[in-house]
C-alpha positions, 0 to 999 in steps of 0.5 A: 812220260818216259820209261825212266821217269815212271820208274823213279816215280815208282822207286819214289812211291815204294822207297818208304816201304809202305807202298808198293806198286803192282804193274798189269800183267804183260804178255803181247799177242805176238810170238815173245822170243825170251832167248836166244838159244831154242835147242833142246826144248820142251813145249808147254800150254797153259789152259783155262775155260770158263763154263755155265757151272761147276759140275763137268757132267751137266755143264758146258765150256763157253769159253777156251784160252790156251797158249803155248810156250817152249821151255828149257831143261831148267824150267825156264821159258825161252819162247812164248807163242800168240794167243788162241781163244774160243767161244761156244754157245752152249745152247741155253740162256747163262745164268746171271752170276756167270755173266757177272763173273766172267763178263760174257754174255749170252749175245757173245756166244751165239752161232759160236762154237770151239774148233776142236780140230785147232785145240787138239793139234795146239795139245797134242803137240805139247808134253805138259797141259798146265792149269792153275786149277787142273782138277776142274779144267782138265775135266771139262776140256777132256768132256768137250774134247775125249779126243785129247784124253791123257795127257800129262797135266800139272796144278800151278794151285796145289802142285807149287809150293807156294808157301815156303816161297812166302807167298798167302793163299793159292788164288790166281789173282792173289798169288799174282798181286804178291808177285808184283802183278794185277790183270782182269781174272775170271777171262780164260786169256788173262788167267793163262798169261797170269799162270805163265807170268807167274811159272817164270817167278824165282823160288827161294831154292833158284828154281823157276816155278815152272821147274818146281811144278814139273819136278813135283808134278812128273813124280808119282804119288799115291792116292789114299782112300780111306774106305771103311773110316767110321764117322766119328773121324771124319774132322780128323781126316778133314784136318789132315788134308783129305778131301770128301768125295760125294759120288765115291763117298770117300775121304782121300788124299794125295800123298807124295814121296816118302810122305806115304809111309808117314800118312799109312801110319797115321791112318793105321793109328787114327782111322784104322785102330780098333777103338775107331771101328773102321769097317776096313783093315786099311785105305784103298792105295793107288798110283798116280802119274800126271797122266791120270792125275786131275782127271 
């Protein structure tokens, strides 16, 4: 079957408006020239590991994708470059549930190791590290790899707004469904060309969402603690969009923009007015770049 017949085929399946057809998302290994012009550009990796667990502090990498690409002023990108993954024996036997959610074996990590002189040089040479999930990946990468500490980041998750374009939900596999496209998620490879694919969608105000991202992201915020918040209005704080933190045993969020003042407000009216008995006048204020965010 020829091209032009697929594409009637899928005109056909689609033309009720009760179907609709997701194509595999198609990056090759080889270097993709996406226009002409490279004067003038920046250069971007998308990273994404796969660990042992959760926690940075107790478990390991057992695998490194990360690929790089140049972009220009309007965010869109003109070139994307081959592909590099690593593997790395973690020194013990993985437990079921990662085999099962990541397809990797323990017989697939043996003798093998991240060549972190390889993954230093690839970031280094980059202006943004962008991962879709940037509080978890740039804590591991930055345990495995101190070396490449502070660097600017960026959140494809929680730094695009992806609700006002129409799209539900924040997953990388979810998101990528409502653009259109399908790949094998939970391998480091196919989740970094799922976030590129999807940095190239067209938002509703014409931007890119890789310029959305960089607009959001190079933007300082400012992280709110609310120390000294009484118990009685944790559900308040929850509902608001802070989050718990367990080890500083703190509620926090980060704000951006003339949005600070909004939220100051309101904690001064639901978390920090007498009738709550806050044990502090105020929450702990701090700013935040890319360079620190996510770490």
């Amino acid at each position: 079957m020829n091209c032009d017949d697929r594409a009637d085929i899928i005109r056909r399946i689609e033309a009720d408006g009760n179907h609709r057809v997701l194509h595999r998302v198609s990056i090759g290994e080889e270097v993709e020239r996406l226009a002409d012009n490279l004067e003038n550009t920046s250069i971007g990796v998308v990273i994404d590991v796969e660990t042992t667990g959760l926690n940075p502090k107790i478990d390991k990498v057992i695998e490194l994708a990360a690929r790089r690409f140049l972009f220009d002023e309007a965010g869109t990108i003109v070139e994307i470059e081959s592909g590099r993954c690593w593997r790395e024996d973690p020194g013990h036997f993985l437990d079921a549930e990662i085999i099962q959610l990541t397809g990797i074996t323990d017989a697939d990590l043996v003798g093998r190791s991240i060549d972190s002189d390889a993954v230093e040089e690839l970031l280094r040479s980059a202006q943004i590290v962008i991962a879709h999930n940037a509080e978890f990946d740039r804590k591991f990468v930055e345990r495995r790899l101190p070396q490449v500490a502070g660097q600017a980041w960026c959140c494809t998750c929680r730094e695009i707004n992806w609700a006002t374009a129409g799209y539900d939900g924040r997953s990388l596999g979810w998101l990528a469904a409502q653009a259109g496209w399908f790949y094998d998620a939970h391998r480091a490879g196919n989740d970094v060309d799922a976030v590129i694919a999807l940095l190239q969608v067209r938002m509703p105000d014409g931007r890119t969402a890789l310029r959305e991202l960089l607009d959001t992201s190079g933007d300082t915020s400012v992280l709110l603690k609310a120390r000294g918040a009484s118990f009685e209005v944790k559900d308040a704080l929850r509902l608001r969009g802070y989050r718990w933190d367990p080890e500083e045993k703190v509620w926090k969020r980060e704000v951006y923009g003339s949005a600070v003042m909004d939220e100051e407000f309101w904690l001064s009216q639901n978390v920090y007015a007498p009738q709550f008995r806050p044990r502090d006048y105020g929450p702990e204020r701090t700013e935040i770049t890319w360079f620190e965010r996510h770490a």
